[in-house]
N, C-alpha and C positions, 0 to 999 in steps of 0.2 A: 224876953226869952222864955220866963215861965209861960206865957200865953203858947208859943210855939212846941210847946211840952207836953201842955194838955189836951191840945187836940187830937194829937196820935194815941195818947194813952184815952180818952175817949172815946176813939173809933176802936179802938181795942176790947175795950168791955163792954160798947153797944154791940160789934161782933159776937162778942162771949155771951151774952144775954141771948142773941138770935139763936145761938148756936145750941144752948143749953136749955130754948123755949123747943126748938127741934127735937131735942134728945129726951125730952118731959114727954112731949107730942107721941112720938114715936113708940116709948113706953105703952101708950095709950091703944095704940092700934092693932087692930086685929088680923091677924094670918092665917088663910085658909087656900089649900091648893082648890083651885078656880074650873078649871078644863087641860084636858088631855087633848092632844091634838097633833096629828101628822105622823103616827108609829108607821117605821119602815124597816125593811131588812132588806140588806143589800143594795140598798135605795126603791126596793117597792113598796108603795105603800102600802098599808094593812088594813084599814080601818074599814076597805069595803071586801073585804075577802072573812069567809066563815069556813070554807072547806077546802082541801088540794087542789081540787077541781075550778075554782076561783080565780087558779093560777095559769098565765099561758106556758108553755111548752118551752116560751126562751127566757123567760121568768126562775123556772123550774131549773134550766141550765145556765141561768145568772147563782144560783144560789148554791147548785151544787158544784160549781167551779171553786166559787169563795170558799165553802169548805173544804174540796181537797187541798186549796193555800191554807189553810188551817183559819181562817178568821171566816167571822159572820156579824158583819158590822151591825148595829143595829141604833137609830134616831128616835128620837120622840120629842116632843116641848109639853112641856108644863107649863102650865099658867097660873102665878101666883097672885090673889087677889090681897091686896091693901087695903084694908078700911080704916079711915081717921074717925074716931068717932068725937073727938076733943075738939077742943074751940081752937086752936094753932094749927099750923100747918105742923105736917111731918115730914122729915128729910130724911134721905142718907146717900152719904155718895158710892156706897157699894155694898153688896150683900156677896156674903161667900155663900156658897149651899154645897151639901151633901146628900145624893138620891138614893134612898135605900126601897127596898122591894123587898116585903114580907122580913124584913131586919137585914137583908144581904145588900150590903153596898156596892152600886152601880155605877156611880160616875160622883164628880165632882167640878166645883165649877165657883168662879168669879160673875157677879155683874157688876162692872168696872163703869157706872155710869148714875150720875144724882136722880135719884126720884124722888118727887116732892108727892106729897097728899095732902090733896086741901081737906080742911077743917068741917067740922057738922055732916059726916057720915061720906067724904068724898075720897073715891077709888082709886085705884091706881092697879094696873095690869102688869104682871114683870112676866115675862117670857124667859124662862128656866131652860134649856136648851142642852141636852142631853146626848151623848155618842157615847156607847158601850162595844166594845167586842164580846158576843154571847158565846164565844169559845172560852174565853176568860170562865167563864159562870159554869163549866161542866165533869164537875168533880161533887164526891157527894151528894146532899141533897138538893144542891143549887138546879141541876138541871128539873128539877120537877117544880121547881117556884119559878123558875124563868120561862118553863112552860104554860104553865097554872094563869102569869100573867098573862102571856102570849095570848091562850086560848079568853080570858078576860075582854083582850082590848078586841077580839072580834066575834066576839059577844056567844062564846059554845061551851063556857066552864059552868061546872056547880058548885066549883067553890071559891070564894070570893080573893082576892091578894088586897093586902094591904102598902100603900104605895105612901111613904113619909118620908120626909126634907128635914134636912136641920140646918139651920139660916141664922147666919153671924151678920148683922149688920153695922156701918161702919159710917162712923162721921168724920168730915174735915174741921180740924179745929187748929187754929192758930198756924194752920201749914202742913200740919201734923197728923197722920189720921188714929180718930179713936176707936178702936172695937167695941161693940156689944160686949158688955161680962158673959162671955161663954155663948154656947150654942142654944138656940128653944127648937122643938120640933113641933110640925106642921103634918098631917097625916090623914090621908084620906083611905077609906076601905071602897073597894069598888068590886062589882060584880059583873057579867054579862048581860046585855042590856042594860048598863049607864052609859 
């Protein structure tokens, strides 16, 4: 009977060992937004537009319908880059994030899915995945930062937005899931022509 005792309570703690060499690992690793990619409104994309004129004619009346409904959806992805620079792998089975623009928060968001990072400097890409309504953002000074970026992602500002994450990551432990102690942030400053 004791032999049948100890083997679950030691798949138990070689669990908790794996789980606990993860959450060491992960400590370890470095966070940096990656790449921007795919900014659209109304579902056009933006990335190759600089001027009005950039835009067709049913483009111009996709956008200005969405606004008299009062909304102007607006996508983007981020790309978070993972680097393990530790001798373990690093895990987690979920990251929360929060996307803020020049300190004005934008969107928020779950990735509901385990990513591992191998060990001795090895990456991992998380795809940050973004939908805002920029009617939301147009009180105060918001609409001139949500500009400011706008004119940013197609490359015609002079002055720069600063684009930060704040990323709770989360482990499965014992069935359970664990959170990161609190949020850290992640933050890139970007200009026209990056």
């Amino acid at each position: 009977m004791r032999k049948l005792l100890f083997f679950p309570i030691f798949l138990l703690l070689l669990n908790s060992c794996s789980v606990l060499s993860e959450l060491t690992a992960l400590k370890k690793c470095e966070f940096r937004l990656y790449s921007i990619q795919d900014p659209a409104v109304c579902g056009i994309e933006m990335s190759d537009r600089s001027t009005l004129s950039d835009f067709t004619f049913l483009e111009g009346q996709l956008i200005a319908a969405n606004l008299l409904r009062g909304t102007l959806p607006f996508d983007i992805t981020i790309n978070m880059e993972v680097r393990n620079p530790g001798t373990t792998t690093a895990a987690v089975n979920s990251i929360e994030w929060v996307a803020y623009i020049d300190d004005l928060e934008v969107a928020s968001g779950l990735v509901d899915r385990r990513i591992e990072v191998a060990p001795s400097g090895g990456l991992a890409i998380v795809p940050l995945k973004i939908h805002a309504d920029l009617i939301d953002y147009m009180e105060g000074d918001n609409p001139k930062t949500m500009m400011n970026f706008a004119l940013n992602l197609v490359g015609t500002s002079d002055q720069p937005s600063n684009l930060s994450m704040k990323i709770k990551p989360s482990l499965l432990v014992g069935g359970k899931i664990v959170q990161y102690p609190g949020f850290f942030t992640v933050s890139h400053e970007f200009s026209s022509g990056e």
